[in-house]
N, CA, C and O of each residue as an XYZ file, in Angstrom:
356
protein
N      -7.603   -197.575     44.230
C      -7.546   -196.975     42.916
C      -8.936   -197.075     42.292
O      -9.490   -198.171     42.208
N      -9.475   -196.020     41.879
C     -10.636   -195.996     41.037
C     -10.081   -196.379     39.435
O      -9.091   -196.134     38.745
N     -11.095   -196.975     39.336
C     -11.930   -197.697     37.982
C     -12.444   -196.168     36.841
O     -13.510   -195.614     37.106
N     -11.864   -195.815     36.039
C     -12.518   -194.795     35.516
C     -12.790   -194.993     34.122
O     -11.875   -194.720     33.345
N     -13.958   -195.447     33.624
C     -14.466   -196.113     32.303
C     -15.767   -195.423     31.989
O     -16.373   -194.611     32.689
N     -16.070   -195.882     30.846
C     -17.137   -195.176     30.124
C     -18.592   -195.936     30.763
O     -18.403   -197.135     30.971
N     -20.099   -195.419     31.132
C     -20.634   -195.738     32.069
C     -21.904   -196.469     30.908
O     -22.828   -197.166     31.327
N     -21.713   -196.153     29.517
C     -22.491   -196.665     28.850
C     -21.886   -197.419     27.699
O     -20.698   -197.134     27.553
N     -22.319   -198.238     26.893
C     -21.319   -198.376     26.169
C     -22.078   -197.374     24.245
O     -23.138   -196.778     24.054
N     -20.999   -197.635     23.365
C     -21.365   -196.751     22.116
C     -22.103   -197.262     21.698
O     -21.829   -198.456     21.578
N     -23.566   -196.827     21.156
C     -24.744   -197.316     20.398
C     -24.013   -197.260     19.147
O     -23.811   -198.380     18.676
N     -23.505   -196.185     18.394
C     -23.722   -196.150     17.302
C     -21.922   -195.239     16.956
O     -21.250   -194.428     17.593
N     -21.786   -195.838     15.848
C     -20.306   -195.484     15.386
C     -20.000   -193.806     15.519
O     -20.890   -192.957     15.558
N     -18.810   -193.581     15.569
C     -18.587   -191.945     15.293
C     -18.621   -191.525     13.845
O     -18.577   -192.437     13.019
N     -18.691   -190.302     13.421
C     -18.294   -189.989     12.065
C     -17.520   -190.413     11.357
O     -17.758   -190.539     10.156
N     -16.199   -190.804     11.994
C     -15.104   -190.915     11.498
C     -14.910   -192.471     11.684
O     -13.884   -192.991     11.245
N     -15.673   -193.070     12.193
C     -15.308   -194.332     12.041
C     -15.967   -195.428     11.286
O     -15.744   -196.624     11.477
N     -16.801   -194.932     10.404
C     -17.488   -195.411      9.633
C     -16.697   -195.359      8.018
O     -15.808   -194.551      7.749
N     -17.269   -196.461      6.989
C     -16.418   -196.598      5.855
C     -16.797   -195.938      5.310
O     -17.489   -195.208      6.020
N     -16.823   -195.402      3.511
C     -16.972   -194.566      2.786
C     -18.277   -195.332      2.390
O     -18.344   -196.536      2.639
N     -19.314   -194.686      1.785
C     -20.705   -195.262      1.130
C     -20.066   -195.578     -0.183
O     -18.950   -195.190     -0.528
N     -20.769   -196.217     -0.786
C     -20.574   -196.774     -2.520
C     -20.718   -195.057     -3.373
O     -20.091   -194.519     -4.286
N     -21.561   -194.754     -2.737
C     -21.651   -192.987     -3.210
C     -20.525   -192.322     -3.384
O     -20.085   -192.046     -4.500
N     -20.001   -192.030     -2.359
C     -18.757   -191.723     -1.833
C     -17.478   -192.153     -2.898
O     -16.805   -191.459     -3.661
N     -17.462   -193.422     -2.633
C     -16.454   -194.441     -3.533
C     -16.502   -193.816     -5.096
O     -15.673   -193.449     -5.929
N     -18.097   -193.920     -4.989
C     -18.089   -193.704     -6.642
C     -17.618   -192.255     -7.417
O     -17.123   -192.085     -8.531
N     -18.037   -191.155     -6.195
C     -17.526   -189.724     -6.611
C     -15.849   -189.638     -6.820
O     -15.228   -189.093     -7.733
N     -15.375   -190.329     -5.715
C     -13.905   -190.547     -5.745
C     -13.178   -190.676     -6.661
O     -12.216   -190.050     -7.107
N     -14.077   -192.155     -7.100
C     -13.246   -192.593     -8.774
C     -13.894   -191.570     -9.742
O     -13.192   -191.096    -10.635
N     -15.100   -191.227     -9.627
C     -15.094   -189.939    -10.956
C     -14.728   -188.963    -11.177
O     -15.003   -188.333    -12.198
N     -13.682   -188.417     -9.850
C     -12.894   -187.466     -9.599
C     -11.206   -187.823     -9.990
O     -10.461   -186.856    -10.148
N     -10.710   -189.064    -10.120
C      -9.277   -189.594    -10.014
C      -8.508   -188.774    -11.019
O      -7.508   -188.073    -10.870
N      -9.248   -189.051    -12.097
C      -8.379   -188.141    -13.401
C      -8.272   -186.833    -12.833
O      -7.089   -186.537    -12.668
N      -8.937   -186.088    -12.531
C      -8.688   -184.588    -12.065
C      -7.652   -184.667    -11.228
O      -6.623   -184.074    -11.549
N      -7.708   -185.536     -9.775
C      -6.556   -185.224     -8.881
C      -5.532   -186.102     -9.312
O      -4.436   -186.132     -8.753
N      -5.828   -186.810    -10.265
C      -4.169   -187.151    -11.149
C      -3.537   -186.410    -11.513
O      -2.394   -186.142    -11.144
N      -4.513   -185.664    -12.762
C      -3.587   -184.419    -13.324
C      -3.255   -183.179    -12.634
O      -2.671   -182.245    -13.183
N      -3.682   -183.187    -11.284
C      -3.576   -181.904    -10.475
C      -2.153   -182.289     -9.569
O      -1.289   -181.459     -9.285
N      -2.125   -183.569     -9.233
C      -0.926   -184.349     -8.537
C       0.521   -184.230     -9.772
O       1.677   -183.992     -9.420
N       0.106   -184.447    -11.136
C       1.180   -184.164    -11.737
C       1.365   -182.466    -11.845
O       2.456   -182.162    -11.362
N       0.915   -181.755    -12.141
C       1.022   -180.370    -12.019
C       1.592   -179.750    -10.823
O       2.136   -178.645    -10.833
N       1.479   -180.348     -9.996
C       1.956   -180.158     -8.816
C       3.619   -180.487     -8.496
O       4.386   -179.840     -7.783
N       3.862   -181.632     -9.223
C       5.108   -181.704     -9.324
C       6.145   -181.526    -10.036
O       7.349   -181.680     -9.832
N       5.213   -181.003    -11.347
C       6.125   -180.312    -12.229
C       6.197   -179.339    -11.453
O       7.178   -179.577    -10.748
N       5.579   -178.001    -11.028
C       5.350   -176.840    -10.164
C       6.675   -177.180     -9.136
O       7.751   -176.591     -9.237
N       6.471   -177.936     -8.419
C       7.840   -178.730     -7.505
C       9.174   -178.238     -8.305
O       9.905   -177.268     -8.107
N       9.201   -178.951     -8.977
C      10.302   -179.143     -9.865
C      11.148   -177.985    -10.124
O      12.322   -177.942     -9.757
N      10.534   -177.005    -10.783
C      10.762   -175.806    -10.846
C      11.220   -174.590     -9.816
O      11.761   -173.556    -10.208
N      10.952   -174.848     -8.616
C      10.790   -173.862     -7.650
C      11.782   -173.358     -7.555
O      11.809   -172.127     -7.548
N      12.989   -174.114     -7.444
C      14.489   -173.403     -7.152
C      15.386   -173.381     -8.304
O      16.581   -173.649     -8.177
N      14.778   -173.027     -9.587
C      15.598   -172.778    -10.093
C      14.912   -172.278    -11.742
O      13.882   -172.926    -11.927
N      15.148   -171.537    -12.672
C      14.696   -171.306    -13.860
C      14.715   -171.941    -14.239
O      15.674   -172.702    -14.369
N      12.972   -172.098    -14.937
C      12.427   -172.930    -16.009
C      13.251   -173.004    -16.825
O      13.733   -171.938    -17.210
N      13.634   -173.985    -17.281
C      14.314   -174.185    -18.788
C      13.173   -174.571    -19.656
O      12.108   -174.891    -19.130
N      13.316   -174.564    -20.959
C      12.175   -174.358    -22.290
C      11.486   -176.104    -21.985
O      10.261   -176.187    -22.070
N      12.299   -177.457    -21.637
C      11.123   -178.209    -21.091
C      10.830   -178.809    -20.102
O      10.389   -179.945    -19.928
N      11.130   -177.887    -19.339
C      10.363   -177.192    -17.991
C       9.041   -176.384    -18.103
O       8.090   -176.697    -17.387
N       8.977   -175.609    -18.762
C       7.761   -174.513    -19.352
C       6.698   -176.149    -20.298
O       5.609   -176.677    -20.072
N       7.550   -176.330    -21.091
C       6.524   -177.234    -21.743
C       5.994   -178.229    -20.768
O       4.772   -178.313    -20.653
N       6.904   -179.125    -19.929
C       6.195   -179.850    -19.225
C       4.976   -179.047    -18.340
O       3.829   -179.466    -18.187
N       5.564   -177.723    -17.778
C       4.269   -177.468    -16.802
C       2.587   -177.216    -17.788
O       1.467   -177.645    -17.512
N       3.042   -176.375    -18.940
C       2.161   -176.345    -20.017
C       1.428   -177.505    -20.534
O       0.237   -177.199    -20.592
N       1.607   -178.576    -20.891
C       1.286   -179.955    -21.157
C       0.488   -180.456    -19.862
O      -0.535   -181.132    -19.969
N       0.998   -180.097    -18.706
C       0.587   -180.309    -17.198
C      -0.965   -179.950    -17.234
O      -1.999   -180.606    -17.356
N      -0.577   -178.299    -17.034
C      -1.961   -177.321    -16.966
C      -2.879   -178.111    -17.804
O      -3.961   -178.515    -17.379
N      -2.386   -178.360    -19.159
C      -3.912   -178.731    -20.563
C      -4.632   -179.952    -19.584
O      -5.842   -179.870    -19.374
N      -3.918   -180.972    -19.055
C      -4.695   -182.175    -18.451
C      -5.625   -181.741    -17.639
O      -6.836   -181.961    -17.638
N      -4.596   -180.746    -16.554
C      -5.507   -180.687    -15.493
C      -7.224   -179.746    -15.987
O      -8.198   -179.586    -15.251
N      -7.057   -179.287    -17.435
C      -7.904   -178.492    -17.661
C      -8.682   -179.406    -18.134
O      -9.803   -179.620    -17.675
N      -8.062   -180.171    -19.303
C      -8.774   -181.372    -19.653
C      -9.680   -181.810    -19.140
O     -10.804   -181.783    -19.641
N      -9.344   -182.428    -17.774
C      -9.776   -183.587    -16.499
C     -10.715   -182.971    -16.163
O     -11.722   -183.675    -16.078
N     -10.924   -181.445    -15.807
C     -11.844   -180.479    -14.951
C     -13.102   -180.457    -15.873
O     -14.243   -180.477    -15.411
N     -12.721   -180.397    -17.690
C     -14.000   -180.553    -18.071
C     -14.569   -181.035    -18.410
O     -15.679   -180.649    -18.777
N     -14.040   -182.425    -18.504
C     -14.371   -183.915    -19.110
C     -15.365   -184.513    -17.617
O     -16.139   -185.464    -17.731
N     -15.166   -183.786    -16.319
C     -15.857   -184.383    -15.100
C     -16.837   -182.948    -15.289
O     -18.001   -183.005    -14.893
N     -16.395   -181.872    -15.811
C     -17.745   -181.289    -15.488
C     -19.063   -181.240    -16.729
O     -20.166   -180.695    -16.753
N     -18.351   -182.048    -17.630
C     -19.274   -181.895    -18.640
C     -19.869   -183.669    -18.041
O     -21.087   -183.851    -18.041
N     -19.361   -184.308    -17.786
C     -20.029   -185.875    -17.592
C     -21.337   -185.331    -16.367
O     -22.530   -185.626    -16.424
N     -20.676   -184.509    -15.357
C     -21.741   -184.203    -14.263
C     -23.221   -183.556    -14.828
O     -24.306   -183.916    -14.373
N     -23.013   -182.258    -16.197
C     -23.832   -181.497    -16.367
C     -24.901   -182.791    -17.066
O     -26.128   -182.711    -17.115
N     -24.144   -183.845    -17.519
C     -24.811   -184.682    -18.493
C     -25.489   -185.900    -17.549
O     -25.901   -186.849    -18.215
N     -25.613   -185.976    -16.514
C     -25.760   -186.774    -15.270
C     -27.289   -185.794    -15.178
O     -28.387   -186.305    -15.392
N     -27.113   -184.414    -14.844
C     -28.117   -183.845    -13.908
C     -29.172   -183.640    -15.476
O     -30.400   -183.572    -15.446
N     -28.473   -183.585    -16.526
C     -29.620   -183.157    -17.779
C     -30.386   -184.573    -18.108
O     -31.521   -184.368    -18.539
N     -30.020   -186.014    -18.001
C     -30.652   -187.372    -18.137
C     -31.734   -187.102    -17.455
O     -32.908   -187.141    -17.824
N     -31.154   -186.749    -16.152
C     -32.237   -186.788    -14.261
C     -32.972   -185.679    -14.153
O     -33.884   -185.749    -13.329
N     -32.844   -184.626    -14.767
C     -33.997   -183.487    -14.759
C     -35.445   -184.011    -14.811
O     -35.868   -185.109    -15.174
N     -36.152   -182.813    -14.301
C     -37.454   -182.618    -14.298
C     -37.550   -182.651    -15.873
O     -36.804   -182.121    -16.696
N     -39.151   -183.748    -16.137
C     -39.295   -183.617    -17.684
C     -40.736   -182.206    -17.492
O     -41.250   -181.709    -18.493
């Protein structure tokens, strides 16, 4: 029976097997509120599928949407305010 193994061994990790950078980490958490409120929208959206909205049904998904709109510009206004500190003077 042959021996059939790898003839070198791995210098250096794969893509995928390496941890997240602090970078990484950090975009994550400055992203959470967004895919919070996108995770609840989502399940109000759920909720609804098989059967007519009732009036707070509509409000919950409505109340839903404002967060997720919320969240989208509260991270894109923190980002624009990130790159306007760090600009070229």
């Amino acid at each position: 029976m042959r021996h059939i193994g790898a003839l070198q061994a791995v210098v250096t990790a794969a893509e995928y097997d390496r941890e997240p950078t602090a970078a990484e980490l950090d975009a994550i958490d400055a992203e959470m509120p967004v895919i919070t409120a996108e995770v609840e929208l989502l399940d109000a959206q759920i909720a609804v599928l098989d059967r007519t909205p009732a009036e707070l049904d509509m409000r919950r998904l409505r109340r839903t949407r404002r967060r997720v709109l919320v969240a989208r510009r509260t991270l894109a206004n923190r980002i624009a305010g990130q790159n306007a500190a760090g600009g070229a003077a």
